[in-house]
C-alpha positions as CSV (number, residue, x, y, z in Angstrom):
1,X,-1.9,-13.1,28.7
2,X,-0.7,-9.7,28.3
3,X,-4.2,-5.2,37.7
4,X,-5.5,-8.3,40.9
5,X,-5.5,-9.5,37.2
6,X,-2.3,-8.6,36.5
7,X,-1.0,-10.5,39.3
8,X,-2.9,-13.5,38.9
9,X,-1.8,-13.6,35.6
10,X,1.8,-13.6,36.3
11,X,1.3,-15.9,38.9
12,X,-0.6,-18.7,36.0
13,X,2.9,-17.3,33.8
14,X,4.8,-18.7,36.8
15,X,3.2,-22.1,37.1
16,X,3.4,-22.9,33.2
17,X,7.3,-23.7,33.9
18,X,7.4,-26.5,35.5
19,X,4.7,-28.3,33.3
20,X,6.9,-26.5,30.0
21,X,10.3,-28.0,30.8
22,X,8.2,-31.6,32.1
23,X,7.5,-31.2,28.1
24,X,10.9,-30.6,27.2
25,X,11.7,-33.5,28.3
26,X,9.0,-36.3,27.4
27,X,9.3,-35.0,23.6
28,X,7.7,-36.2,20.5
29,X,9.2,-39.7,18.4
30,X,11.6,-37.6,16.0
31,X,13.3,-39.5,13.4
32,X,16.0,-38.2,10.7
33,X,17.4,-40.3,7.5
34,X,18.8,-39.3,4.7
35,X,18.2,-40.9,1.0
36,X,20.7,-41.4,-1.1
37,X,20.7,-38.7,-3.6
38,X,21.4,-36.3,-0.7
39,X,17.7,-35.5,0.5
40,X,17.7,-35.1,4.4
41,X,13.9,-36.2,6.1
42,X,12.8,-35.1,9.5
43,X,9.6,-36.9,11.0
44,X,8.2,-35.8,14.1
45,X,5.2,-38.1,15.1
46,X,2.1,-36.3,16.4
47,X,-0.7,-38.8,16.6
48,X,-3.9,-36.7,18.4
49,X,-5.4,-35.8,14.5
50,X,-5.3,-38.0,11.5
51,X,-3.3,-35.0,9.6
52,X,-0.1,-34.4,8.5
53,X,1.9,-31.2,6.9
54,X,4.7,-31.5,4.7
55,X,7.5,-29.4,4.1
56,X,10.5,-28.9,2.0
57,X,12.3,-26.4,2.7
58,X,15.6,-25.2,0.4
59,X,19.2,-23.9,1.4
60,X,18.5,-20.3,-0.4
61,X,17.1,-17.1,0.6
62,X,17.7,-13.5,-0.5
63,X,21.1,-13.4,1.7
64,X,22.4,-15.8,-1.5
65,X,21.9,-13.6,-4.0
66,X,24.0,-10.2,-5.0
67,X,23.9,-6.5,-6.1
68,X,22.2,-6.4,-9.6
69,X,20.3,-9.9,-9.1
70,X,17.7,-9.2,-5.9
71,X,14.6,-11.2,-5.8
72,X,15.6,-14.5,-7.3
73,X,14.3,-16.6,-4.7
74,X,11.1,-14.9,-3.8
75,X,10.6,-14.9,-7.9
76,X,11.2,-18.7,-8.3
77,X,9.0,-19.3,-5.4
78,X,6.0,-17.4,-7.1
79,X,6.9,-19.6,-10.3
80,X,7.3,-23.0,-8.6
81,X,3.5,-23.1,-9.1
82,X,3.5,-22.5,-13.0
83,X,3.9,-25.4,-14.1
84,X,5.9,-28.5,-14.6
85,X,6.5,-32.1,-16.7
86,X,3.4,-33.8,-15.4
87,X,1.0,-30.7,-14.8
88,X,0.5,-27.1,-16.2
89,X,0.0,-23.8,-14.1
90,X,-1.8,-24.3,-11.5
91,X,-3.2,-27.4,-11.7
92,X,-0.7,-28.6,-8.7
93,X,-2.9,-26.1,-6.6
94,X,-6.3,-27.2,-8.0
95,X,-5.2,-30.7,-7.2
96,X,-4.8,-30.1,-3.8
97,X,-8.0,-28.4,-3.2
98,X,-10.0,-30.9,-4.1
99,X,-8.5,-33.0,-1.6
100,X,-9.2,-30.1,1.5
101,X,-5.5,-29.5,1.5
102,X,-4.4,-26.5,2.5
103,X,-0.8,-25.1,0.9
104,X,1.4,-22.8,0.8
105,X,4.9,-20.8,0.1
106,X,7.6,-18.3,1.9
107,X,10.5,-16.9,1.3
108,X,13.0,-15.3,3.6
109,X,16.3,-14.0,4.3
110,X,18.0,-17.7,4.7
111,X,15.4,-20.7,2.8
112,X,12.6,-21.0,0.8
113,X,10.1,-23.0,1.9
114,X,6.7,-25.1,0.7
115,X,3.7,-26.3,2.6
116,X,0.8,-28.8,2.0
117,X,-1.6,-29.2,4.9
118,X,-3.7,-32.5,4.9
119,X,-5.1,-36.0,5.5
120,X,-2.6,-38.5,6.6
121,X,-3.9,-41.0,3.8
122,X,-3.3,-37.9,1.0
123,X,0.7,-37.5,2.1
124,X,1.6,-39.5,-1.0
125,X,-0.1,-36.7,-3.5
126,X,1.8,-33.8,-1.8
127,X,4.8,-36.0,-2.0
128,X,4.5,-36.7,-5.9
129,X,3.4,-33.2,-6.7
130,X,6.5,-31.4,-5.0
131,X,9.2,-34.0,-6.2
132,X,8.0,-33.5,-9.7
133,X,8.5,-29.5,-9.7
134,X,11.5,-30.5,-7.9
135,X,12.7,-32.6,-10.7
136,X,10.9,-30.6,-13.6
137,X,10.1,-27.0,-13.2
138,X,8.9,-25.5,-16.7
139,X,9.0,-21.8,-16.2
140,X,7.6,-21.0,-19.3
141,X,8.3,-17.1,-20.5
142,X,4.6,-16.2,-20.5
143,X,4.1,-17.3,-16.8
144,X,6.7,-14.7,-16.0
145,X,6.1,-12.3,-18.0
146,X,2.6,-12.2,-16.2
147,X,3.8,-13.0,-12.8
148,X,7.1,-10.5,-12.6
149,X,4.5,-8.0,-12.9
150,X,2.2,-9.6,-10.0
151,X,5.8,-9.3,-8.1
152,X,6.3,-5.9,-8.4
153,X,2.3,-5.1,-7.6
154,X,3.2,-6.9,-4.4
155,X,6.2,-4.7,-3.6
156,X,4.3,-2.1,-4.3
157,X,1.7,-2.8,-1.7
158,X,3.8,-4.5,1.1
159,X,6.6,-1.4,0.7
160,X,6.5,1.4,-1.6
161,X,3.1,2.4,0.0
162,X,3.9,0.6,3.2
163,X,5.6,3.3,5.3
164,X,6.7,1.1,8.0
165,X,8.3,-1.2,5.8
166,X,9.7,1.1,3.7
167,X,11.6,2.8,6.6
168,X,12.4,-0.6,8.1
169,X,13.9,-1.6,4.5
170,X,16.0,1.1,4.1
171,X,17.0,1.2,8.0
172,X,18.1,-2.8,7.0
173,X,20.2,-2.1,4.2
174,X,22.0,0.3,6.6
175,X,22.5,-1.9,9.3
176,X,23.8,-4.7,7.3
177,X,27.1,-3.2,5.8
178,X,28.9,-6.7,4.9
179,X,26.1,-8.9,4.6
180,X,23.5,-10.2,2.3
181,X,21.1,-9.8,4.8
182,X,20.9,-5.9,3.7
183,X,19.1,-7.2,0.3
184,X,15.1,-7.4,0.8
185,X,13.8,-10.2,0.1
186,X,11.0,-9.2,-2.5
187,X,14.2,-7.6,-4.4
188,X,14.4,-3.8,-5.2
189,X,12.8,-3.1,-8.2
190,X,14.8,-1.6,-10.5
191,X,16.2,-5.8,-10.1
192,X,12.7,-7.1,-10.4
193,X,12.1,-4.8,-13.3
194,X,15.1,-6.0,-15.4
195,X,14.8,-9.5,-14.1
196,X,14.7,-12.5,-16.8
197,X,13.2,-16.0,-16.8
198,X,16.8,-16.9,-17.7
199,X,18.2,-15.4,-14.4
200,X,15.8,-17.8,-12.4
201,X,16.2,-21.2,-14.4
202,X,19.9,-20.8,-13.5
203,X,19.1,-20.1,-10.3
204,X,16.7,-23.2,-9.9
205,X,19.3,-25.4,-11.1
206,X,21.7,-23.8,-9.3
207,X,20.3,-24.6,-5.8
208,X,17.2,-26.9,-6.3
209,X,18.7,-29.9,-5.5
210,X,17.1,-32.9,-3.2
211,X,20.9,-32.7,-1.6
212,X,20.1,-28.8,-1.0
213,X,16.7,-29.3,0.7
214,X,15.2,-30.6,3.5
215,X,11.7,-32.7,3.6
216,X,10.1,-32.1,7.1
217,X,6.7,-34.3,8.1
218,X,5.0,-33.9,11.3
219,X,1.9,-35.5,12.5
220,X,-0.3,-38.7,12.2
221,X,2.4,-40.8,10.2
222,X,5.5,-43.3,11.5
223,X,9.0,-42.7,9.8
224,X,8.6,-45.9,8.0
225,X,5.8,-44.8,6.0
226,X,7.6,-41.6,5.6
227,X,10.7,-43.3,4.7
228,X,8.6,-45.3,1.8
229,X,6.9,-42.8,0.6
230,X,10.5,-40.6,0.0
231,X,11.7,-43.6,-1.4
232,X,9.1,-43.3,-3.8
233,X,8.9,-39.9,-5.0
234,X,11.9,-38.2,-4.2
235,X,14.6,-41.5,-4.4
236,X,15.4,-41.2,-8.0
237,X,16.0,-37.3,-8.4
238,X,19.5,-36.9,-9.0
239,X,21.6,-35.2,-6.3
240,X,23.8,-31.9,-8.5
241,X,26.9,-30.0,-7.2
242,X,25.1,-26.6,-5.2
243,X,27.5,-23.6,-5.4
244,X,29.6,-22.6,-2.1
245,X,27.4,-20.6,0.5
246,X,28.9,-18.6,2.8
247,X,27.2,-17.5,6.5
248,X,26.5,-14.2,6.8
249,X,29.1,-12.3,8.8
250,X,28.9,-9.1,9.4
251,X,31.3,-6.4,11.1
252,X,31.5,-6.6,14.9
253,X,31.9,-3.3,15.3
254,X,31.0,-1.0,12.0
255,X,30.9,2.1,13.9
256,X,27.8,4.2,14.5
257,X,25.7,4.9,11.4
258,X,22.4,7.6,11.2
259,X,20.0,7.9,8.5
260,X,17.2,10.3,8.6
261,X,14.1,8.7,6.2
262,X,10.7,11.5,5.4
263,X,7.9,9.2,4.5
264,X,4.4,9.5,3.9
265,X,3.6,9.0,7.7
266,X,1.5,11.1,10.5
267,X,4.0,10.4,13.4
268,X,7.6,10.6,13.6
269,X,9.9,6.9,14.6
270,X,13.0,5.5,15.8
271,X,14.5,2.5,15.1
272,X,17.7,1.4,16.6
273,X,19.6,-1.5,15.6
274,X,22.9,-3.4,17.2
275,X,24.6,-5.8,15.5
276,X,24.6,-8.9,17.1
277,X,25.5,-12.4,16.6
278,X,22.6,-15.2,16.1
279,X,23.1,-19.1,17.3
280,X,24.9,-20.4,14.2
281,X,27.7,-17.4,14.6
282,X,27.7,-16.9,18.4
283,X,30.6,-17.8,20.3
284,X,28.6,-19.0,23.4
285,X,25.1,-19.6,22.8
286,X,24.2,-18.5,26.2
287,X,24.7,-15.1,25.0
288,X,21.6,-15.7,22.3
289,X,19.2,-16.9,24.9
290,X,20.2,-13.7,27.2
291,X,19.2,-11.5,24.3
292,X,16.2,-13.7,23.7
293,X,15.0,-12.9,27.4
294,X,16.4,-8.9,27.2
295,X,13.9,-8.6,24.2
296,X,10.8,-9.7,26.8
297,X,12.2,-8.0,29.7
298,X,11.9,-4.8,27.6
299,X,8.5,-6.0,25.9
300,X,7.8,-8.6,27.1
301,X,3.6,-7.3,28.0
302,X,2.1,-5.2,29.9
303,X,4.2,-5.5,32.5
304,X,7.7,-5.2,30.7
305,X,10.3,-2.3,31.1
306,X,9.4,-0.4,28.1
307,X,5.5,-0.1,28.2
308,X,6.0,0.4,32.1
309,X,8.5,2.9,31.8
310,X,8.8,4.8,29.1
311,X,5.1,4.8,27.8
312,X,2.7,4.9,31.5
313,X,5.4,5.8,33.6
314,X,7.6,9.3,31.9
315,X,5.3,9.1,29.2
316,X,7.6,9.4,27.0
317,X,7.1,7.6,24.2
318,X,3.3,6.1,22.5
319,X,4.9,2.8,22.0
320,X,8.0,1.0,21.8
321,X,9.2,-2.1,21.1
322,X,12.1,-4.7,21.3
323,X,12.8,-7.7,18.4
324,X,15.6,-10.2,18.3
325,X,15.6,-13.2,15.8
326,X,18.6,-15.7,17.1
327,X,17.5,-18.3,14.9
328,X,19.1,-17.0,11.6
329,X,22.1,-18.5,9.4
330,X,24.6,-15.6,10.1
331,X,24.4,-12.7,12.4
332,X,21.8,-10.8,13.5
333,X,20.2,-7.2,14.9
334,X,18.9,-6.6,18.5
335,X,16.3,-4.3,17.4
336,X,14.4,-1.6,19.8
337,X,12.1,1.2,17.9
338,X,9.4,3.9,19.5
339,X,7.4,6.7,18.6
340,X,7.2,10.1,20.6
341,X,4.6,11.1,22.5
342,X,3.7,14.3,20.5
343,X,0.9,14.7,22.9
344,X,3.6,15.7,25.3
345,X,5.4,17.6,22.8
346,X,8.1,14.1,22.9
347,X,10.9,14.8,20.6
348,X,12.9,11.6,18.4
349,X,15.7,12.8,20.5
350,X,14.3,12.8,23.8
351,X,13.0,8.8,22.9
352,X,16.1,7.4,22.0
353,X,18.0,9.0,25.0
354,X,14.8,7.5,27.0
355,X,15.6,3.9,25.0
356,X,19.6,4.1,25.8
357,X,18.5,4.9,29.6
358,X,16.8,1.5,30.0
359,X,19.9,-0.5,27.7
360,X,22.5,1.5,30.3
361,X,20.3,-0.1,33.2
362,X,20.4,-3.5,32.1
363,X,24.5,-3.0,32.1
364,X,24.8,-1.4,35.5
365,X,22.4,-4.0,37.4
366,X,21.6,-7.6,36.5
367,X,17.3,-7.8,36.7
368,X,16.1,-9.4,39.9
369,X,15.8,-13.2,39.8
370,X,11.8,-12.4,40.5
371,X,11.9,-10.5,37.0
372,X,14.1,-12.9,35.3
373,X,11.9,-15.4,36.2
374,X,9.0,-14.0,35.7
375,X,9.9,-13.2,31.9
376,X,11.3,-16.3,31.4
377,X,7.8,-18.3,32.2
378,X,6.4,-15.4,30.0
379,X,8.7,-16.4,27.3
380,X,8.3,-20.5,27.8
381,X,4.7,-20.7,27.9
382,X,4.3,-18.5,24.3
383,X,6.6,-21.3,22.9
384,X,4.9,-24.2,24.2
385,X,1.6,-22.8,23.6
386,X,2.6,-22.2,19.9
387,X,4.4,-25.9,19.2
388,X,1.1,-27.1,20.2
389,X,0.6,-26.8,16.0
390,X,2.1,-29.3,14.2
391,X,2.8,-26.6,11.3
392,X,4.4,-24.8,14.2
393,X,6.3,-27.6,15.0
394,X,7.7,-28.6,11.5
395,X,8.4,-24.9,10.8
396,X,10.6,-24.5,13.7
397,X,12.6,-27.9,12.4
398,X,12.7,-26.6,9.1
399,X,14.4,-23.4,10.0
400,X,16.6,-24.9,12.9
401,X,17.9,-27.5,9.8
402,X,18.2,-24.8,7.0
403,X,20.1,-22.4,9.0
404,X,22.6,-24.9,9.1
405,X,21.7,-26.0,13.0
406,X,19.5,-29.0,14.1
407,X,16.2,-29.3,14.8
408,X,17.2,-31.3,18.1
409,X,18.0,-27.6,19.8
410,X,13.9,-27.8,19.6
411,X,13.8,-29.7,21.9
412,X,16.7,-28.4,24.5
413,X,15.2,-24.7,24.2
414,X,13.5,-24.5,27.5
415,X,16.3,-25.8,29.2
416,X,18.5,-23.4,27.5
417,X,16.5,-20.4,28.4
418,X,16.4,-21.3,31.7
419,X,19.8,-21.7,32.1
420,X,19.9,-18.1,31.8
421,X,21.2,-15.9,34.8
422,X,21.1,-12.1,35.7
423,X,24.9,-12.0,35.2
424,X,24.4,-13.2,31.9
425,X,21.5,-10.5,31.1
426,X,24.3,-7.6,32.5
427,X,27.0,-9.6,30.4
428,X,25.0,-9.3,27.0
429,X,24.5,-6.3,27.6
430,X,27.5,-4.8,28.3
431,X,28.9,-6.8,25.6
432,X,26.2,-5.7,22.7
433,X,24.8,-2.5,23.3
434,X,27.5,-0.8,22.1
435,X,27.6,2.8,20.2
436,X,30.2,1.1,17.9
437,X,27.3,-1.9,17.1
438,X,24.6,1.1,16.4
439,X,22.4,1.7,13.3
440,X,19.6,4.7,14.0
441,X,17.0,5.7,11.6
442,X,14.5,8.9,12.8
443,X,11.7,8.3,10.4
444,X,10.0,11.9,10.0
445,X,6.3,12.9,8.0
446,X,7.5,13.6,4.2
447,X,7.9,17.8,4.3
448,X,6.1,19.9,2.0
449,X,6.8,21.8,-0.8
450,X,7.2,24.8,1.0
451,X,9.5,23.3,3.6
């Protein structure tokens, strides 16, 4: 999707809108209840494929946790598989292979969240085998002590050696000065190296609660059976008290911050960062769906501002990029990052005055309605391409629920983007890309001795 072919494919972009918001509005059956011990249930009936995924997804994240104790969440999911009253380690998993299933874990920022994949007639099993580590979790001290250690092997692969990530984690914990969203989520590892069994059975029963989680079904099942089957497995876990959370909030206006990171990397980067609000924190949420659509207009494909630009056009920079998550349970970044064209003998400084040039654009003249447009059928036809999944599908009503929205903005999305105007593009703009909202990193090779 990303010349004649070029045009032909923007003109395919431009036809997917009508049929995208015709789906918008002939939506899937979606039915919510809520038992009694607290344990909200969101079924969304997809009957092409006799399957169903489960999902239950729990109010806590690395954003709930503080300096000293990083990495709780991502820790208990590891040890959510270890073990509980009816099975031992791993048998859960072994259980659930045998039927075809597939399952899964993640953990982020805002939830933690667990899968199983499978036949419609198997839903019971998956059903049974998460209420019970729900109700029962074991974590016995020899499963950590092994699986702290798989932990920190994992940070060590995905970070330490990652230089991407690394930057990107240190540019975070910049960015974020008054929010828990500065903590990674793996944990630092002076935490995960200190880190006791203890620490995560308090903080298991401090927020694994039924009244703390939400069970989310899509696919070949009714909310009656779905409804019976909660009934049955989850209906007599008692609901607890779940400590106060807090959204995220961060400064409006920090002020300007730089930090200069030497990693083991061939080619200097740049990462900018504003601090924005997401949909749970924004005042109007048309000012969410403008940045939504100024992340594709500046890379957005082939065609968007940046690649066109600042990579073929001044060639300027090798690549940039622009990323904006709205969907998240305090405020946000508006992220835009490059790398210099060293080809061309590109400086860092000469790419983010390139990057500011195209944000200073987008504040002195709105973007044609033909561009607008254009993006916007770019950006509807990726989502109703992906919640063709019913994984997709229950993911996106997990997160909308956990964040503290509801998943019924799923459904009025499309609409909501394309209620979107130029004015409001300028607007958001003008409002966000402010020196005061700015967090830089220049990411430079590590120097030598000598140097």
């Amino acid at each position: 999707m990303k010349g004649i072919a070029r045009q032909a494919a923007g003109l395919l972009i431009c036809a997917l809108c009508l049929p995208a918001l015709t789906l918008a509005a002939d939506t899937q059956p979606t039915h919510e209840f809520t038992l009694d011990n607290g344990l909200k249930v969101v079924v969304r009936e997809d009957h092409r494929a006799p399957v169903v995924v489960s999902q239950l997804w729990y109010k806590v994240g690395s954003s709930y946790e503080t300096p000293g104790q990083t990495g709780l969440s991502h820790a208990l999911e590891h040890m959510m598989f270890k073990g509980s009253r009816k099975l031992g380690p791993g048998e859960a998993s072994r259980i659930l292979r045998e039927l075809g299933a597939e399952e899964n874990a993640f953990t982020s920022d805002d939830y933690t969240a667990y899968y199983q994949v499978l036949a419609r007639d198997r839903l019971g099993v998956a059903f049974e085998l998460e209420a019970d580590r729900l109700a029962s979790l074991r974590l016995p001290p020899e499963e950590f002590a092994r699986e702290i250690e798989v932990i920190k092997e994992e940070r060590r692969l995905r970070t330490d050696d990652k230089p991407s990530a690394k930057a990107f984690e240190r540019f975070k914990a910049m960015a974020y000065p008054a929010s828990g969203y500065s903590i990674p989520t793996i944990g630092w590892m002076a935490d995960l190296d200190r880190m006791k069994v203890e620490e995560l059975r308090h903080w298991y029963q401090s927020w694994y609660a039924p009244n703390n989680a939400t069970l989310v079904v899509v696919g070949d099942v009714t909310a009656d059976e779905v409804k019976g089957l909660a009934q049955r497995w989850f209906g007599d876990i008692p609901r607890r008290a779940v400590p106060p959370a807090k959204r995220p909030l961060e400064l409006a206006t920090p002020g300007e911050r730089r930090i200069t990171l030497h990693v083991r990397t061939q080619l200097p980067s740049l990462v900018m960062g504003f601090n924005v609000p997401g949909l749970a924190t924004a005042p109007e949420a048309r000012q969410v769906h403008a940045l939504r659509l100024i992340s594709a207009l500046l890379d957005g494909g082939y065609s968007a501002r940046l690649p066109s630009r600042l990579e073929r056009g001044e060639e300027l920079v090798s690549g940039a990029s622009a990323w904006y998550d709205g969907f998240s349970r305090g405020d946000s970044l508006f992220v835009v990052s490059a790398t210099p064209n060293v080809q061309k003998s590109r400086t860092l400084a000469q790419a983010e005055a390139g990057l500011w040039r195209e944000l200073e654009a987008l504040k002195r003249t709105p973007p044609s309605a033909e561009e607008l447009q254009r993006v916007r059928a770019q950006v509807i036809a990726d989502l109703v391409y992906q919640r063709d999944s019913i994984t997709s599908q229950a993911t996106t009503i997990g997160q909308l629920e956990t964040v503290g929205l509801s998943w019924k903005l799923m459904d009025q999305d499309l609409a909501a983007l394309e209620a979107v105007t130029p004015a409001d593009i300028q607007a958001a703009a003008r409002t966000f890309f402010t020196r005061d909202r700015l967090s830089v990193a220049h990411v430079l090779p590590e120097e030598s001795g000598h140097e």
